[in-house]
N, C-alpha and C positions, 0 to 999 in steps of 0.2 A: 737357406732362405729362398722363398719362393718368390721369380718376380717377372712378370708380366709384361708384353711390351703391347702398346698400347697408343691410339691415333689420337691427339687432341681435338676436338671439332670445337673448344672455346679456347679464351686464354686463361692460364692457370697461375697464378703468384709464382713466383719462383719455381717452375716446374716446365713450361716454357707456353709458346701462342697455338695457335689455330692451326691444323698443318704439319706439327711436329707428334715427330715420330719419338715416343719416351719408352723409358725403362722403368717401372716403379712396381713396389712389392706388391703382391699378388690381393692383398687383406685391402690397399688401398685403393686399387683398381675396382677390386670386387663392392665393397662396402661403400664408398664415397664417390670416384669418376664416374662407374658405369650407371648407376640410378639415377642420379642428377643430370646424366646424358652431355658430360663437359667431355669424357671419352667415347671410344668405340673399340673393341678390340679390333688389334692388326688384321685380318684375313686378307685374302688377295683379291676381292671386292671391296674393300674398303681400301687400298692402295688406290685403284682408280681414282677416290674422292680428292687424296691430295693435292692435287693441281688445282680444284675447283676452292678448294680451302687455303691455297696457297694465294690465288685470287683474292677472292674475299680477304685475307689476313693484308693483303699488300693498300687495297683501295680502305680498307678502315683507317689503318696507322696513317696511308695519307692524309685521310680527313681528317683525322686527331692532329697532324703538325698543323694543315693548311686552319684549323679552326684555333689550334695553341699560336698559330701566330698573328692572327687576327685581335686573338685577347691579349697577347702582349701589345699590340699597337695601340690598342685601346687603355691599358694599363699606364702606357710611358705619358698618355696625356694628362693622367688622372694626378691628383695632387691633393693629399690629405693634409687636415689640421687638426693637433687632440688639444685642446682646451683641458686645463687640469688646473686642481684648487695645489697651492702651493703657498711653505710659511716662510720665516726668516730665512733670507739669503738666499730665496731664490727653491729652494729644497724643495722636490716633491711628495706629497702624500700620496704613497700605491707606486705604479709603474704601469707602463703600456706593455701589453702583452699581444703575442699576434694574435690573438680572440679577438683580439678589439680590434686590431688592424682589419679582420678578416668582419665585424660585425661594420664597421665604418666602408668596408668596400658594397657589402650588400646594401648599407642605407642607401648609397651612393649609384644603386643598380646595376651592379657587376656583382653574377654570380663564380663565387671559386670552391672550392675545395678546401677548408683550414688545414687539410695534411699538405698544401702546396706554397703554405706562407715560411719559411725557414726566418724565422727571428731567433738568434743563438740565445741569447743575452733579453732581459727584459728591460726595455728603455727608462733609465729613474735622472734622466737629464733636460735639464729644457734645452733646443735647440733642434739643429737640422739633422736628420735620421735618415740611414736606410734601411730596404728590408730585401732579399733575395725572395722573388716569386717563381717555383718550379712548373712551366706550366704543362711541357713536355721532356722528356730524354734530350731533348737537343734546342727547347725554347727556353732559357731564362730569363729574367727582365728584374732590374733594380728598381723598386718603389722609393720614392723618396716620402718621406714625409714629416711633416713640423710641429715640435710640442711646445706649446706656447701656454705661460698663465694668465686665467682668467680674472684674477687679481694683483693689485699693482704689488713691486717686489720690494719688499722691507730690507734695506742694509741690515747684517748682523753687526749688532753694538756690542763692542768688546768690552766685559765686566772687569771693571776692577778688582783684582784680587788679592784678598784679605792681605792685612801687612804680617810676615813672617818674622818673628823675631831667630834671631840665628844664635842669641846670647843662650845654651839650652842649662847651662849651668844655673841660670837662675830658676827655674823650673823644677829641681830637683832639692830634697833634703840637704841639707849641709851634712856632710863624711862625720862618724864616730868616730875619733880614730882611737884605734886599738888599746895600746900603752902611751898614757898621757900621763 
């Protein structure tokens, strides 16, 4: 197999940032990095550029914590409520799901990412909740927030149940018996 070594001039998903010097098959390089210009092949003119991309790759990731840690400040003030219709006992109809959590952050005008909301589990309880917000590699912030019904909560009334006879004999034919 044929494969290429090749400068990153972008960052690539799991293949690595800006600056880095990779390994990848030759059909990938050719076909997909080099046209879209995310790579450059290696030569020894293009080694020069890595300091300058090494740069650049260092003052972005800053920006991105220094700007992930300002939305986290701003997040830990924030303080959501979900209103939900609910029947006997309390019991919710639906669940909060992070869509909602992530649609209640934009109403509230705080732009995020829905791939940065980690809700494991879909919320189907009233009461006080968290949610783990991924903002950076190294920024996480816990949202709390409170699902309260929007209608008042009906006690469940325990039904009476039916009277059981345990006599089962009566229920059944009276026996043949055999030689009478």
């Amino acid at each position: 197999m044929a494969n290429s070594e090749i400068l990153l001039v972008k960052p690539v998903e799991g293949l690595g940032g800006e600056g880095d010097q990779v390994k990848v098959r030759a059909g990938y390089a050719r076909n997909y990095l080099l046209p879209r210009k995310i790579a450059v092949t290696l030569t020894a003119s293009n080694r020069k550029q890595v300091e300058s991309l090494k740069k650049r790759r260092a003052n972005r990731e800053q920006d991105e914590l220094t700007a992930a840690q300002e939305l986290g400040k701003k997040l830990e003030k924030t303080s959501l409520a979900f209103a939900v219709t609910t029947g006997e006992g309390g019991r919710m109809f639906g669940a909060i799901t992070a869509n909602d959590v992530h649609d209640k952050l934009v109403a509230s005008g705080i732009e995020i990412d829905k791939k940065k909301i980690h809700l494991f589990t879909p919320v189907k309880t009233l009461g006080k909740h968290t949610v783990k917000v991924k903002l950076h590699t190294d920024v996480t912030v816990e949202l709390g927030f409170d699902v309260v019904s929007e209608n008042p909560i009906e006690p469940t009334v325990p039904e009476a149940a039916p009277a059981v006879d345990n006599d089962r004999r009566t229920d059944r034919r009276p026996r043949k018996d055999a030689k009478s």
